[in-house]
C-alpha positions in Angstrom: 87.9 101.9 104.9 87.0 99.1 102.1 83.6 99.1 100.6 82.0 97.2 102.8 82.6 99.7 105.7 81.3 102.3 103.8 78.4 100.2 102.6 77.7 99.6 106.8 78.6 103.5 107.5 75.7 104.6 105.0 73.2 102.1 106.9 74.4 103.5 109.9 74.3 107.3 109.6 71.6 107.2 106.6 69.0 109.5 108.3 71.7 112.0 109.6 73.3 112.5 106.1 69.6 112.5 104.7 68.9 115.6 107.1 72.3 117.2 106.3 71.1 116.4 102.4 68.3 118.2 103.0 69.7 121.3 104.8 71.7 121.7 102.6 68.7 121.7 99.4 66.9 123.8 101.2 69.4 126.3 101.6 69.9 126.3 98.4 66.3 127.0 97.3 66.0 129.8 100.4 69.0 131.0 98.5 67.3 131.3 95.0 64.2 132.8 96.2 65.6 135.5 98.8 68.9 136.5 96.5 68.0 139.8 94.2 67.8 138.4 90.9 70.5 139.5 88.5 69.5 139.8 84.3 73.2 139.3 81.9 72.9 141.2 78.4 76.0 140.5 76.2 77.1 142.4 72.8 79.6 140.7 70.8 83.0 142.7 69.2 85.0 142.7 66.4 88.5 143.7 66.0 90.7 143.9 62.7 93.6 145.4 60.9 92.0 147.3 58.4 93.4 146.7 54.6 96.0 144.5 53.1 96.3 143.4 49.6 97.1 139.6 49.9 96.3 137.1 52.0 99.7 136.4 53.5 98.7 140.3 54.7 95.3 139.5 56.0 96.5 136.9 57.8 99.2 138.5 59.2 97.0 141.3 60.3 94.4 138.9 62.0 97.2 137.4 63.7 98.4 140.5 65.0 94.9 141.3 66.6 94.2 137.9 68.2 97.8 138.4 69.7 96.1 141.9 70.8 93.2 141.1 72.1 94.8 140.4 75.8 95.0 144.4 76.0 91.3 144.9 74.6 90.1 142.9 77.9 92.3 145.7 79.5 90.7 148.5 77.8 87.5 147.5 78.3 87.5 147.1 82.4 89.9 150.5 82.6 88.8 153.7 84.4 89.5 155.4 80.6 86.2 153.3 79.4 84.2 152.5 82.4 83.9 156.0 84.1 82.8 157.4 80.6 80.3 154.4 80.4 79.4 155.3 84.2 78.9 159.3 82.9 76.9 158.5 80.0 74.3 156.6 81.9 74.3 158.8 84.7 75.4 155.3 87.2 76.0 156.7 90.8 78.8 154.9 90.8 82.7 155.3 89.3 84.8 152.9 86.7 86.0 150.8 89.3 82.3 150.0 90.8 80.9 149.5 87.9 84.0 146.9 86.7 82.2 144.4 89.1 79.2 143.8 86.7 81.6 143.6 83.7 82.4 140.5 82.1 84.9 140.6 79.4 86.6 137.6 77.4 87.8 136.9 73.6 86.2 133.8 72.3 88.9 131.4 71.7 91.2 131.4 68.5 88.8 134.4 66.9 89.3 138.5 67.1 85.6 138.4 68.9 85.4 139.8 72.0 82.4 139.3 74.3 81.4 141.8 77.0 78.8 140.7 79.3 77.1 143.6 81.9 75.1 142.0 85.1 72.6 144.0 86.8 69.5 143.8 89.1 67.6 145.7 86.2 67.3 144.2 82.8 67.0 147.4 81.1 70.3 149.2 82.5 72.2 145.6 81.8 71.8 145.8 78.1 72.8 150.0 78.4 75.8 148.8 79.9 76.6 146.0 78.2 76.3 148.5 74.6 77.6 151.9 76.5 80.6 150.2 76.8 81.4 148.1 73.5 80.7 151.8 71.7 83.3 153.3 74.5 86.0 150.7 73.8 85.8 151.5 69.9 86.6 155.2 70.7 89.1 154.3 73.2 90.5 151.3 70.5 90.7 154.5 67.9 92.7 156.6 70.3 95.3 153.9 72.0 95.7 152.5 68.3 98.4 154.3 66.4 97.2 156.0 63.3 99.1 154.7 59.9 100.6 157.4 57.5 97.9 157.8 55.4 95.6 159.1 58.5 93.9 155.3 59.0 93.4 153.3 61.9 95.5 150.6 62.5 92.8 148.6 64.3 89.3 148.9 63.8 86.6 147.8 66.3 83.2 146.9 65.6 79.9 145.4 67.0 79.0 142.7 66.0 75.3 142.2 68.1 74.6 144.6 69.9 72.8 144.1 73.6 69.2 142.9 73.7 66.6 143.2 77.1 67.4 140.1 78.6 63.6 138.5 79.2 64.9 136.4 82.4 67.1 137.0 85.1 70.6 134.8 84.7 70.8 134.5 88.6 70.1 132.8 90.9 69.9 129.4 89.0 67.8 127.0 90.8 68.5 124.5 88.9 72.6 125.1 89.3 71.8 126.1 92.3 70.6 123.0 93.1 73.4 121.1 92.1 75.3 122.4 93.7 73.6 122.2 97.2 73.0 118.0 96.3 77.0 117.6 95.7 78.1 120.1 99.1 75.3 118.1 100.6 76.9 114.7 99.8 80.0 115.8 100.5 79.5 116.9 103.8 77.0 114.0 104.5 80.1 111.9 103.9 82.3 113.8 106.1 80.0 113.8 109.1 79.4 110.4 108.6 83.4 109.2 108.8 84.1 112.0 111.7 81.5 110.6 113.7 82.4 106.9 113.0 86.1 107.7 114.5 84.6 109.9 116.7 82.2 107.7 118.5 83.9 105.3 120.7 80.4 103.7 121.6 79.3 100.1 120.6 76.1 100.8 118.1 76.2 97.6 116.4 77.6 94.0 115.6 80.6 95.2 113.8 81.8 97.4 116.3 81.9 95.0 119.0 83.7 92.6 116.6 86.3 95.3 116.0 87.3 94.8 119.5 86.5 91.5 120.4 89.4 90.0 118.4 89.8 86.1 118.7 86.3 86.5 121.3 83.4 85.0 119.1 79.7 87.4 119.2 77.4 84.8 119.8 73.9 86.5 120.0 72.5 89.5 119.2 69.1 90.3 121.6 66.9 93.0 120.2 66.2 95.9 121.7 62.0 96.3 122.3 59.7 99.3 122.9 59.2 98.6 126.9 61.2 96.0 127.0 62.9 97.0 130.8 58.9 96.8 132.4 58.6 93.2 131.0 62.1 91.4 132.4 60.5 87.9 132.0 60.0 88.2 128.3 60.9 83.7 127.7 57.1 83.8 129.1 55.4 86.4 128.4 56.1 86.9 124.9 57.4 83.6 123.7 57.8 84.4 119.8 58.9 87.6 120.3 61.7 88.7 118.8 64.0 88.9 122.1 62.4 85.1 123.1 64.0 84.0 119.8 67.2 85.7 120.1 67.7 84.1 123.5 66.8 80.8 121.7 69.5 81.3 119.5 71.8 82.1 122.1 71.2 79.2 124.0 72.0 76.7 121.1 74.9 78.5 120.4 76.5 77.8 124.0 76.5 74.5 123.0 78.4 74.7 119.9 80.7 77.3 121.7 81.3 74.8 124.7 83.1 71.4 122.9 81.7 69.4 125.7 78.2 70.1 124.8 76.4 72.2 126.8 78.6 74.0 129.6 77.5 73.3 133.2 77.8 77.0 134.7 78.2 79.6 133.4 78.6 83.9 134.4 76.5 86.5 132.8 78.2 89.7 133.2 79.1 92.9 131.6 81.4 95.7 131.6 79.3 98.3 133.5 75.8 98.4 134.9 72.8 98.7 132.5 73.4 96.2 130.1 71.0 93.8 130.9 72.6 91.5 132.6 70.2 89.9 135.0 67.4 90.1 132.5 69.7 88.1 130.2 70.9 85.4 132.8 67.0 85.3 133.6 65.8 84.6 130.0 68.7 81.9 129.0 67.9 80.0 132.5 64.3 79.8 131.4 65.4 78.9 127.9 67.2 75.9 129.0 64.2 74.8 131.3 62.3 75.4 128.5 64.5 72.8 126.5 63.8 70.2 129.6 67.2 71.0 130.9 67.3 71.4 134.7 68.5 74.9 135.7 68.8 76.9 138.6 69.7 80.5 138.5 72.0 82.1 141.4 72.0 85.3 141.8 75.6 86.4 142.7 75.6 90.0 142.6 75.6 91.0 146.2 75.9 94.7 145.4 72.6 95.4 143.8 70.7 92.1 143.5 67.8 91.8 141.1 67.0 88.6 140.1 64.4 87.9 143.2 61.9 91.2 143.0 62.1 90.4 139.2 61.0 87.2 139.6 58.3 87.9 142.2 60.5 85.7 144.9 61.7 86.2 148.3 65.4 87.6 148.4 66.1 88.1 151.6 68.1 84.8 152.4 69.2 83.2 149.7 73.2 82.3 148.5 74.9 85.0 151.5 72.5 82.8 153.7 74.2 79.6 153.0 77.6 80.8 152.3 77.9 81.9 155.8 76.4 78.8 156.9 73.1 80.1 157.8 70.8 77.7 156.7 71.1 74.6 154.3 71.2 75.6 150.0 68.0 73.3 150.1 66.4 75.6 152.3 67.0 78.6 150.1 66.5 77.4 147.1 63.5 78.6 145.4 61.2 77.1 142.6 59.7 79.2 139.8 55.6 79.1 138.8 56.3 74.9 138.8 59.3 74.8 136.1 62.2 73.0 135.5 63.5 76.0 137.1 64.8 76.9 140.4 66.2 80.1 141.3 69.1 81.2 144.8 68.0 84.7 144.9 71.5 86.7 146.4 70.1 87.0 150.1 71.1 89.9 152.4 73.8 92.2 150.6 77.0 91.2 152.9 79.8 93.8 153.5 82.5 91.6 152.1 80.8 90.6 148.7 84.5 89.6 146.9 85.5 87.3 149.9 82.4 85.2 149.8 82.2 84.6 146.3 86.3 84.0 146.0 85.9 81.6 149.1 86.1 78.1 149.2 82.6 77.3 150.2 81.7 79.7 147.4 83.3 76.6 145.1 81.9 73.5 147.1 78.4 75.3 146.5 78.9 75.8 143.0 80.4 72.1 142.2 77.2 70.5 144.1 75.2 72.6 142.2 76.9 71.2 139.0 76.6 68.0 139.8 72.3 68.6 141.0 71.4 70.6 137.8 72.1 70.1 134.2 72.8 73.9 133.8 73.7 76.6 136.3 73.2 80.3 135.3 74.9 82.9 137.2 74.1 86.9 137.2 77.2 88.5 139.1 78.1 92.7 139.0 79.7 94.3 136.2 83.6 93.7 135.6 84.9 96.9 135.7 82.7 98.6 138.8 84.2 95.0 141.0 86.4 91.6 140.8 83.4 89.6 141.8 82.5 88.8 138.2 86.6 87.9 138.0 86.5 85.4 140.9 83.2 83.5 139.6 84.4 83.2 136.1 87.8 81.0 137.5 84.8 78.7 139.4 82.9 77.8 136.2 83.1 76.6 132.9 82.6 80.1 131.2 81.7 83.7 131.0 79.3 85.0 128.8 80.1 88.8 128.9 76.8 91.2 127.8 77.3 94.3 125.4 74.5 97.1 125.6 74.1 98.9 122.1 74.7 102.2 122.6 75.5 102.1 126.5 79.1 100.7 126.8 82.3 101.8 125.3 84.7 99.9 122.8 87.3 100.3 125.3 85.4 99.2 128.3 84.5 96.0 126.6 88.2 95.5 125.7 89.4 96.2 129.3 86.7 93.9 130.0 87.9 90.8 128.0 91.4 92.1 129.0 90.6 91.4 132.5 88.8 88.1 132.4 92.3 87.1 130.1 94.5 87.8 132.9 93.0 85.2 135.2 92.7 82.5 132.6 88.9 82.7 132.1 87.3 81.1 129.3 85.0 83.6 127.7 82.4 81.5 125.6 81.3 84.1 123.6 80.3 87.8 123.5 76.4 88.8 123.8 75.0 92.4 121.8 72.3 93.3 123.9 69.3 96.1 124.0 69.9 96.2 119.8 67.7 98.9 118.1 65.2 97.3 116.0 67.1 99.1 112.5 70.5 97.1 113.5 69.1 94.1 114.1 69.3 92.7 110.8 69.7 88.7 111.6 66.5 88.0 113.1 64.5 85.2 112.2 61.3 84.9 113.8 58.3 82.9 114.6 54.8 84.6 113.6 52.0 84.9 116.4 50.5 81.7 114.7 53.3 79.4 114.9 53.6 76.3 116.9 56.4 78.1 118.4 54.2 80.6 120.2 52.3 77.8 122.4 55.1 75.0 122.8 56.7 75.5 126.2 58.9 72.3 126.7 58.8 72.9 130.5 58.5 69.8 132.7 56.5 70.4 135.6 57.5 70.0 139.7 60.8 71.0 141.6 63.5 68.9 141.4 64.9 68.1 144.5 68.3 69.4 145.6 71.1 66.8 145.7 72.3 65.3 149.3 75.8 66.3 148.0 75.0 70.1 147.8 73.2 70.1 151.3 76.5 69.1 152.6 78.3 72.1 150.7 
């Protein structure tokens, strides 16, 4: 991962690795407050050969000790010093307990040793700290050899002796703290990456352009609080932020398309609740907004929407005509006296794929093209059925919808892998239903604008062309 990924990870998982920041901070203050606190008193030693005339003698003598003062550590943690220590203060406890609260190290390049005694009260801290620096002089006297004239060889003495410590040494909260803020970061981080590989969902933009490849993302549509009880959002809420989006998507079909704008095309998706027909709905008002001429088919015959979202009959509609029911004039259906005109799907047939693959499905679609400046079709999901397949080799491109946080990497891949194999051209790639914190591109129009009140729709149905009747 490059900066740039990580940079998009952080906004991404920000307010999990926060919380896991935070746990981890407040375990470490719970920490502080409910551990026993523990008070450290320290007494300073020091140890020399006694004597010597010169100073090639001294120093050979201090040399000696600092070489020694490995096996004064030794002496000092022992059973031989300890469980006198623990007898003379009456511990309930032996050497080898009591070693656990003992601290001993020399200070560097010096004959100093420092013994450090830990304990829940301040007062037997500093007893222990001193019972023991005046037990490892007697024990220094009797491991020492004795020189000839009845000396010691080494002599140990205190330097400061133990004072009542006047605050406890543990917990920290301060190093506590620390280190809770740098375990916290770390396993923030971790989270973050395990559940980037880990999720296999498409959250955001870069995601779906991970497995896209050559496939262009041509729109983003924002994801809105209610959104699913107000389909018809290109009227109701014209400079709204999903309005916009859609706006943007339809001027981007025409860069997409080299001959200008394309003449049909599919809205579909991977699988079912990706907002398909609410997307094919919105574009086709977008381009009769724009004075384009537009129907919208619907051509899912599995689960039609487009007519009881609409407010329109659906009970004949494209089945009715493909089975040569009644004439496509006849079924055809204006919308609230727009520039649009709307085939709801008609009764759901029992051979769906056959009737959309047919040849009549084609002659319907080509008089359509040559009636209506665009045509917009909604058809089912590519991966629950082929109908999606056989309309995208009938028009001039597929437009295939990605819902944040509803469809898988894979299944869009599979998707596009799908519509590849037979020789669709994909215009572009759609992120749909984006939460409001990932949609960072949006560029809107404020309640005031001009935007909110112009409309661009041309009034009266257009008439259905003599050509289409004929199928």
């Amino acid at each position: 991962m490059d900066l740039s990924e990580y940079a998009a990870l952080l906004r991404k998982r920000w307010r999990s690795m926060l919380a896991i920041l935070a746990a981890t901070l407040l375990a470490a203050v719970l920490a502080t407050v409910l551990l026993t606190p523990r008070y450290s008193a320290s007494t300073l030693m020091f140890f020399a050969v006694p004597g010597g005339e010169s100073v090639a003698e001294l120093a050979q003598g201090s040399a000696f000790t600092e070489q020694q003062m490995g096996s004064f550590v030794q002496a000092a943690r022992s059973a031989l010093v300890l469980d006198r220590v623990a007898g003379d203060l009456g511990l309930p406890m032996e050497g080898r307990d009591l070693a656990r609260s003992i601290d001993v190290r020399p200070v560097e390049k010096t004959t100093v040793l420092e013994i450090r005694a830990a304990d829940p009260d301040p007062h037997r801290a500093t007893d222990i700290a001193n019972a023991v620096a005046a037990e490892l002089a007697t024990a220094t006297a009797e491991l020492t050899p004795a020189r000839a004239d009845g000396t010691q060889s080494v002599v140990a003495t205190v330097l400061t002796p133990a004072y009542v410590p006047a605050s406890p040494s543990s917990p920290n909260l301060l190093v506590n703290l620390t280190l809770g803020a740098v375990l916290g970061l770390l396993l923030a981080l971790a989270f973050a990456v395990v559940r980037q590989v880990a999720d296999t969902k498409v959250r955001d933009q870069r995601d779906l352009a991970s497995v896209t490849d050559s496939t262009a993302v041509i729109g983003t549509v924002p994801l809105e609080p209610g959104g699913d009880r107000r389909p018809v959002f290109m009227r109701e809420h014209r400079s709204g932020r999903r309005a916009e989006a859609i706006r943007r998507l339809r001027v981007n079909l025409r860069f997409v398309h080299r001959g200008g704008e394309p003449r049909t095309i599919v809205l579909t998706s991977s699988v079912p609740g990706e907002g398909k027909t609410t997307t094919a709905i919105n574009l086709a008002l977008s381009f009769a907004d724009a004075g384009s001429r537009v129907i919208l088919v619907d051509a899912d015959l599995r689960r039609p929407c487009v007519a009881e979202y609409l407010g329109l009959e659906g009970a004949v509609g494209l089945t009715t005509a493909l089975i040569g029911a009644a004439e496509i004039s006849d079924v055809v259906q204006p919308w609230q006296g727009s520039s649009l005109d709307v085939l709801p799907s008609g009764e759901i047939p029992p051979n769906p794929s056959e009737l959309l693959g047919s040849v009549e499905m084609s002659m319907l679609l080509a008089g359509l093209a040559e009636t209506y400046d665009v045509v917009v079709l909604d058809s089912p999901p590519l991966l629950a059925v082929a109908d999606a397949t056989l309309l995208s080799r009938l028009t001039s491109g597929t437009v295939l919808l990605a819902g944040a946080d509803r469809v898988h990497k894979a299944q869009v891949r599979q998707a596009l892998e799908s519509l590849a194999m037979v020789d669709a051209r994909v215009l572009g790639v759609v992120l749909n239903k984006v939460s409001r914190r990932r949609d960072e591109g949006y560029y809107g129009y404020p309640p005031s604008s001009p935007a909110s009140g112009r409309s661009g729709v041309r009034q009266g149905r257009h008439p259905v062309d003599s050509a289409t009747r004929g199928r």
